[in-house]
N, C-alpha and C positions, 0 to 999 in steps of 0.2 A: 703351453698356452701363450698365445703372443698377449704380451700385456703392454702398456705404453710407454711412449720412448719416455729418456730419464729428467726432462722440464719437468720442475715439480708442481707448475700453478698450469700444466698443460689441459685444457678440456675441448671437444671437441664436439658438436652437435649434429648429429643425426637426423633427430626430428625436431623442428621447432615449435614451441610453442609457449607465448606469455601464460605464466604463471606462478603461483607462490601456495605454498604449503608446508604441514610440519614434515618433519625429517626422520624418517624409519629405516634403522638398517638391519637386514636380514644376517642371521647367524652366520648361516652359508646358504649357498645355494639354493637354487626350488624349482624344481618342475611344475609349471603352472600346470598342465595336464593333472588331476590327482592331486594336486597340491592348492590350488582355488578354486574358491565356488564361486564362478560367474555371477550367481546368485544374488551372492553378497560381498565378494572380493576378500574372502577372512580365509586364512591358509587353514586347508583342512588334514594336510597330511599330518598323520600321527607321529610317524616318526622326525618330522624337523624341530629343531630348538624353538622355532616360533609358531608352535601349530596353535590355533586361535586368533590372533592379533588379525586385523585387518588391516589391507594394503589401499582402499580407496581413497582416493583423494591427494595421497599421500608421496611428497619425495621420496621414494625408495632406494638404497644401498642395496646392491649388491654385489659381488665380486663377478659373477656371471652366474647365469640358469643352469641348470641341468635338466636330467631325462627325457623323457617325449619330445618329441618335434611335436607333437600336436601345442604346445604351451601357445605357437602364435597365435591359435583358433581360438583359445581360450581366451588372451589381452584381447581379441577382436569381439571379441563377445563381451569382455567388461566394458569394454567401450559403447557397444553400443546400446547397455545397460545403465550407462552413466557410472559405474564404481569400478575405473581403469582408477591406475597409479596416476598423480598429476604428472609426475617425473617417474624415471626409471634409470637409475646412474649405476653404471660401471665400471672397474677399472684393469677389466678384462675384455680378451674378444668376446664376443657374444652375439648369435646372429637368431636364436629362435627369437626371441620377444622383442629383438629389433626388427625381425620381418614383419612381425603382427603390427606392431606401431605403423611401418612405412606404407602395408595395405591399407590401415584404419584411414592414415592420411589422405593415400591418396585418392584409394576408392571410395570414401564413403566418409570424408571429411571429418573425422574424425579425431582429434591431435592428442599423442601421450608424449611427452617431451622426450629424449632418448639423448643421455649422455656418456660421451666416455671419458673417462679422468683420470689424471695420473694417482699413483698411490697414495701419494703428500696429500694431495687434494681429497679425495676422499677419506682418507684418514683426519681431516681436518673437518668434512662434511660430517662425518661423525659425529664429532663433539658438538653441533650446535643441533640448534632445536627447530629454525625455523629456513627456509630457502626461497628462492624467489630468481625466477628467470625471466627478464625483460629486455625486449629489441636486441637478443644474443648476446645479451650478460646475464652471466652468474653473480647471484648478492645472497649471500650468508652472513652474520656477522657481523666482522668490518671486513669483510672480503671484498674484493667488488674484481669478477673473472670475467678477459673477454673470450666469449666462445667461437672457436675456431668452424666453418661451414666444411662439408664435404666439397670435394674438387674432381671430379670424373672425366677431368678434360687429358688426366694426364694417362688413363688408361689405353691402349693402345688393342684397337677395334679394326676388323677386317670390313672388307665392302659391302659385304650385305647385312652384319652387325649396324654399321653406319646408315644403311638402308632400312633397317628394321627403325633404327631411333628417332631416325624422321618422319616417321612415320607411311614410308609406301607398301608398309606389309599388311596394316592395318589396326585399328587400334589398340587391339587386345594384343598384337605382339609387340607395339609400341611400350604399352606398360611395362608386359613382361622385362623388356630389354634395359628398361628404364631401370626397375627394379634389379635384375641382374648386375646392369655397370656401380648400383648404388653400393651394394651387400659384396661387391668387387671392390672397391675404393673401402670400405671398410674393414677387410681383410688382406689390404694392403697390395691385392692381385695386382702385375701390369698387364697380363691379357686375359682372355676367356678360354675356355678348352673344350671341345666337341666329347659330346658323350653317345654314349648308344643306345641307352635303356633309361626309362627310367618306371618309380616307382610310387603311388598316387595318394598319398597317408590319411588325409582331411577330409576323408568322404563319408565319416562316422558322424551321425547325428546327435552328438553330445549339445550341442546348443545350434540354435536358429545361426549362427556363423557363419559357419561351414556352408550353409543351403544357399544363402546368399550372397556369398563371395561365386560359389560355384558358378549357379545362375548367372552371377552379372557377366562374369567373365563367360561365359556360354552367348549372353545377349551382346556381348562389345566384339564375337564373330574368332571367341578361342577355339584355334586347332592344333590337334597335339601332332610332333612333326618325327619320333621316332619311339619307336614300340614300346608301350608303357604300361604296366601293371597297377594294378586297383588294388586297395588295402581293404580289410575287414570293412564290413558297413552294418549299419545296425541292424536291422533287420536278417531273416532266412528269407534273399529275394525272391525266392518264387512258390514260398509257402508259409510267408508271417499269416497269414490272415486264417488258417487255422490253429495260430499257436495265442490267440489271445489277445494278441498287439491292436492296441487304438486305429482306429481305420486313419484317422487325424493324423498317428505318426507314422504306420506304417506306408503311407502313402508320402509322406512329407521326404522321409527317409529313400522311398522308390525314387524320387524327383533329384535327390544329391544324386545316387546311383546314376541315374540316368546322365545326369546334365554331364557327368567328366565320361559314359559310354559315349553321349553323342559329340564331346569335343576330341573323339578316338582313341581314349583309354580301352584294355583291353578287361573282360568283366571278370576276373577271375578273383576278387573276392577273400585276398589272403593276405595275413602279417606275417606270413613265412614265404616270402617269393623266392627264396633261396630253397625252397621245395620243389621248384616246380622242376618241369624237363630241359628250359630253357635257362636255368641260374649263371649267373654270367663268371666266366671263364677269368685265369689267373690274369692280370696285369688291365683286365677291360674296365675301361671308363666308362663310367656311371652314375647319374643322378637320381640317387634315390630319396627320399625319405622315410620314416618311422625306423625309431632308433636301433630295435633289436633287429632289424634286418639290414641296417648301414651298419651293425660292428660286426654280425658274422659275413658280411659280402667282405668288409677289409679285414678282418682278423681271421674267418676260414677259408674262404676263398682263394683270396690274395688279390680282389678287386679294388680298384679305387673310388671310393666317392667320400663325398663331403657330407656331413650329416644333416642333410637340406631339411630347415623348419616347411612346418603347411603350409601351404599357399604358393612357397616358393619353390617347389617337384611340379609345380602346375608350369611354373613361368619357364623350367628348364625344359620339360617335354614339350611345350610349343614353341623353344627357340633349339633347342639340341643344344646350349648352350650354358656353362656354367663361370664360377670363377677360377680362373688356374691357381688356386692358395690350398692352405691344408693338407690333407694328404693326399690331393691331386698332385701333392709334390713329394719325391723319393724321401726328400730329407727332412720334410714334416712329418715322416713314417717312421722315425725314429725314437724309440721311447727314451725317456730321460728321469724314471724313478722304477726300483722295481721292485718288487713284491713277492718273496719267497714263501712259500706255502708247507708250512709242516705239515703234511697226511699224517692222519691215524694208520694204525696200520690195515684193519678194518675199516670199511665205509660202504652206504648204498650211494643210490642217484641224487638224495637228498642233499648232498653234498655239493654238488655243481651249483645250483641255482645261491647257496648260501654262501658259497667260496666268490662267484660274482656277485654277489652285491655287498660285499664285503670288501673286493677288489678297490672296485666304484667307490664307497665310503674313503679309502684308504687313499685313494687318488681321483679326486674331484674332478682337476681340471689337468692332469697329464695321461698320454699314454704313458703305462705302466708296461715293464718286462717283469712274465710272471715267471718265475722259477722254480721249482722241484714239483713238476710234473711232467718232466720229462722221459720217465719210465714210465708213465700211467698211459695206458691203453682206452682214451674219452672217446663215446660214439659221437656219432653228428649230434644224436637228442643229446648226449652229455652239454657240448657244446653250446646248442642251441641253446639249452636251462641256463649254462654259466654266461653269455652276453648277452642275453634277454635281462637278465637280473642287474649285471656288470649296467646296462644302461639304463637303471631306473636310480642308480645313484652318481653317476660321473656325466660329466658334458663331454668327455672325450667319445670321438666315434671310432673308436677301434683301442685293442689292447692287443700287446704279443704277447702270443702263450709260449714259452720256448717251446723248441721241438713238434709243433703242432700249428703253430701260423708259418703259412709258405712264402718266405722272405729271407733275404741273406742272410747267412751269421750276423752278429753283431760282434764289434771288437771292443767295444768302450762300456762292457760291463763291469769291471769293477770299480771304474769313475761315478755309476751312479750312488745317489742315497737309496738306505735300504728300507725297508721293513718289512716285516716276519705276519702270517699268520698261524692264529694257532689254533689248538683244540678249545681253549679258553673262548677266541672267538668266536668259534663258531658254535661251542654252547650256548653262549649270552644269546647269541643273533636267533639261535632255536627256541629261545625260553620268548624271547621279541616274538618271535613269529606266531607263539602259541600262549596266548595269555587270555582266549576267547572257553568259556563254558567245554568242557568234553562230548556233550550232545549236539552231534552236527546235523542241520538240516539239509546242503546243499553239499555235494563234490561238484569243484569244479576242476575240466583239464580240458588243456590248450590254448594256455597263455605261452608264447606264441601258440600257433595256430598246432595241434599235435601231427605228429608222422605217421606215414606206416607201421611203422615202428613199434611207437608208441601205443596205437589201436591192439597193436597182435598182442602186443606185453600186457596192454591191460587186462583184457580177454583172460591168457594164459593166470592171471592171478583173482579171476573167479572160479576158477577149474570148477567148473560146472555148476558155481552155486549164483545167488540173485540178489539184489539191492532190497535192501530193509523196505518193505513199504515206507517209512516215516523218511528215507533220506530219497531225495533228485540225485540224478548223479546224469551230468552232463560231459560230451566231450564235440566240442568246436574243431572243426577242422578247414582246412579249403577246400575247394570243388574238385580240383586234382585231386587228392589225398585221396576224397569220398569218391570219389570212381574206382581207386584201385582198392579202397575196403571194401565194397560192393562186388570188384572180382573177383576177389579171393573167399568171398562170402562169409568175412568179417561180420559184413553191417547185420546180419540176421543173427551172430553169435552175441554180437554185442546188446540187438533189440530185447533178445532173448532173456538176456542178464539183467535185463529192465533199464538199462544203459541208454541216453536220449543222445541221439547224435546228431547236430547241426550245421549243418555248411554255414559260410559267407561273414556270420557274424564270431564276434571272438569277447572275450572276458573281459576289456576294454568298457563296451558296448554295450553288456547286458544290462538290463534292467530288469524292472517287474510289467508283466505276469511271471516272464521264463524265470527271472530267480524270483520265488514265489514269496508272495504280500508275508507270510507268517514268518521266512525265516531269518535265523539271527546269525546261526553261525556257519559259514563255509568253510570248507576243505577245499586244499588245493595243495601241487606238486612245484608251482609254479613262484619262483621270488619276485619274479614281476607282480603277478599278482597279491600276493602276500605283500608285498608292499603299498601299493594301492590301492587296491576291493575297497578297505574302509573308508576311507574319503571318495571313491565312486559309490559306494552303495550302502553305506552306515554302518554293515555289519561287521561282525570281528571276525577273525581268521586262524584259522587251526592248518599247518603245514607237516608237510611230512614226504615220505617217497612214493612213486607210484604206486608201488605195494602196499605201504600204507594208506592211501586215496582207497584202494580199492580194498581194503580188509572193514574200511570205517563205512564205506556203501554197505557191504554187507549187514555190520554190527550196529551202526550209528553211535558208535563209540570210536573217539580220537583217542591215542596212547596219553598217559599222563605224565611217562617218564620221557627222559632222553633219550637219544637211541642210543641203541645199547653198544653204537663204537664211537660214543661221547661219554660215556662212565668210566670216572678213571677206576 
């Protein structure tokens, strides 16, 4: 993680804005996404050191964000709530919750102060109580820090880049570029780098944000300029309205949808675009957003992109244009801490999803080289479950799995720092994950979005029996997926089984009717979700393996023990 050069009273301003407030510094990290309530600005995620406390008003510390790239929708939406951070300081790179701030700014005037500062400095921010940022000074204290402005002049821009910034491409791509050179000079890029694809994260109707940015930029004449895929959206677009959904949101929700199909996104509805037939190819440049489909495009693929926040996969599909920093570069693909894996000797799939997000714990803010699984035989869904989870606790967008991510040897493995996981781990992390009631009212699967795969497997472990009346049991998928379980005449085995199968929308997303007013506790196969649900949806969470998802449909009973190759 590039952090700042070694001036210790170095700070450097992002967003400006006069202000003063008390001083709150965050344990670690936090995915806004899942982790604030727009609502109220108070961190909801359960599993952080400061889950409760409220951020409004408030200087906040932090070293940098992690998880979701949605976290910018979410500052965009405190903001326009009134209970955004006064400030937001870091003394790492950090580009989700700085993009949120610089759209707040510019499109809809909106100011969250955005600093970055050396370690001294924030280490020093710490100790006091109170801060106060005026005409681009820092005053804490007896501090008194001038703050350094961004400088974009030193980037180095081609002729129609330079054409876009003056504006003769028109306005909406004026922003974009604007925004692009900004989030470029902040990651120290010297030029931009052409991509091929991109991918459209912020089209979930989690708050009026998202609808809005959409719109405006649809009204200021956005068009997307190279083939671009749509993420989950909240809704089942072309059949919410017999599933209960408020005509208020389910139309509100059709209107995001729409605005990024008519700015020429393609509709296809999924947080696994690494599903599709078109998933992009070893060494291809690429802007994508939403996090579990930026670490398996670099980590199985062997694709390149940056873990672009929301709002900014809008500005790169309508300029094809990103920043050349990160791991748009060979040698930002390098991990520099790594993470050996004790297996049991026994294990199910439950294993993946808790082995990533344990990863992520373990390495916040580095790519991690992970080791001894290199004889393990992981399907794509293994994979899938381990960087879906891996990015609901690290800001890194990619991890090497040795033997399994398609990238040169490495030679400077025994130079890195180590650390071990163990069985111990990953009991505690199972005993975390299940601490909700043993009577489960909802299964939920396809956090990411489920496979073919996943559909046939589940199937095969009702061998012909049916969902307990008392428990839902849903499985989200993309529109791809659901055509080819439809071929193979999946989707009537799985109706059959009382199984609810929904395109378009994903676990992210849901809300009530679909996860229904009574219930308390979910089931799921998923660490993403297992991580989240509760601060999206109140409830508590029971996890397990697909097998188990699908023995607890049946029974409406979660196991109470560990799994039986976590007893020593």
């Amino acid at each position: 993680m590039n952090t700042m050069p070694s001036n210790e009273n170095l700070a450097i301003s992002i967003v400006q804005n006069d202000i003063k407030g008390e001083i709150f510094e965050c344990a670690e990290g936090l995915s806004f996404w899942g982790g604030v309530n727009p609502k109220t600005g108070c961190i909801i995620d359960i599993h952080h050191p400061n889950h409760g406390y409220c951020l409004a008003n408030k200087f906040v510390l932090m070293p940098s964000s992690r998880g979701s790239c949605s976290g910018s929708g979410v500052l965009l939406q405190l903001a326009q709530n009134g209970l955004a951070p006064a400030a937001i300081i870091f003394n790492e790179m950090e580009e989700i919750l700085t993009l949120g701030a610089i759209v707040a700014d510019q499109l809809f005037d909106k100011k969250i102060a955005i600093l970055r500062v050396s370690k001294k400095l924030y280490f020093d921010l710490a100790m006091a109580d109170k801060a106060e940022i005026f005409e681009n000074t820092l005053m804490f204290g007896s501090k008194i820090i001038r703050l350094r402005e961004l400088n974009i002049d030193t980037l180095q821009l081609n002729s129609k880049d330079r054409s876009i910034l003056k504006g003769n491409h028109g306005v909406a791509q004026q922003l974009a570029m604007e925004t692009i050179c900004k989030m470029a000079t902040i990651q120290n890029a010297k030029e931009l780098i052409d991509v091929t694809k991109g991918h459209i994260d912020g089209c979930i109707l989690a708050h009026d944000a998202n609808l809005i940015f959409a719109e405006k930029m649809y009204e200021l004449g956005a068009s997307i300029s190279i083939p671009t895929t749509i993420n989950a959206i909240s809704i089942n677009r072309t059949n919410w309205q017999s599933q209960g959904i408020e005509p208020e949101f389910g139309n509100r929700a059709s209107r995001l949808a729409d605005a990024y199909v008519k700015m020429g996104a393609h509709p296809t509805y999924t947080c696994a675009p690494y599903l599709l037939e078109d998933k992009p190819k070893k060494h291809e440049v690429i802007g994508w957003s939403e996090s579990n489909a930026v670490i398996y495009a670099n980590s199985i693929l062997g694709a390149k992109t940056q873990k672009h926040p929301d709002y900014f996969d809008l500005f790169v599909a309508i300029t094809g244009r990103a920043p050349k920093a990160g791991v748009y570069l060979t040698e930002e693909r390098i991990p520099t801490y790594e993470i050996s894996i004790d297996l049991p000797s026994k294990f199910d799939d439950s294993i993946w999803p808790m082995v990533g997000w344990l990863i992520g714990k373990f390495s916040p803010n580095k790519i991690p080289l992970v080791t001894g699984l290199e004889k393990t035989s992981l399907t794509p869904d293994d994979l899938k479950a381990l960087c879906a989870a891996f990015g609901t606790t690290s800001a890194a967008p990619m991890l090497y799995i040795n033997g399994h991510t398609p990238v040169n040897k490495l030679s400077n493995i025994q130079k890195m720092d180590k650390f071990k996981i163990t069985c111990e781990h990953l009991a505690t992390l199972w005993k975390d994950f299940n601490t909700a009631d043993l009577n489960v009212d909802l299964v939920a699967i396809g956090s990411p979005h489920a496979s073919l795969s996943e559909c046939r497997n589940f199937v095969k472990f009702f061998d012909g029996k049916s969902c307990s009346p008392n428990v839902k049991t849903i499985i989200t998928l993309g529109r791809d997926v659901l055509s080819k379980v439809k071929e193979e005449g999946l989707l009537e085995e799985l109706k059959g089984a009382g199984i609810q199968v929904i395109s378009d929308i994903c676990w992210c997303s849901i809300t009530e009717p679909i996860i229904p007013y009574n219930a308390s506790v979910i089931m799921t196969n998923s660490g993403k979700y297992a991580h989240y649900a509760n601060g999206l949806t109140g409830r508590k969470t029971r996890f397990g393996s697909l097998e188990d998802c699908a023995k607890t449909a049946q029974s409406g009973l979660a196991k109470s023990d560990l799994p039986y190759w976590l007893v020593n």
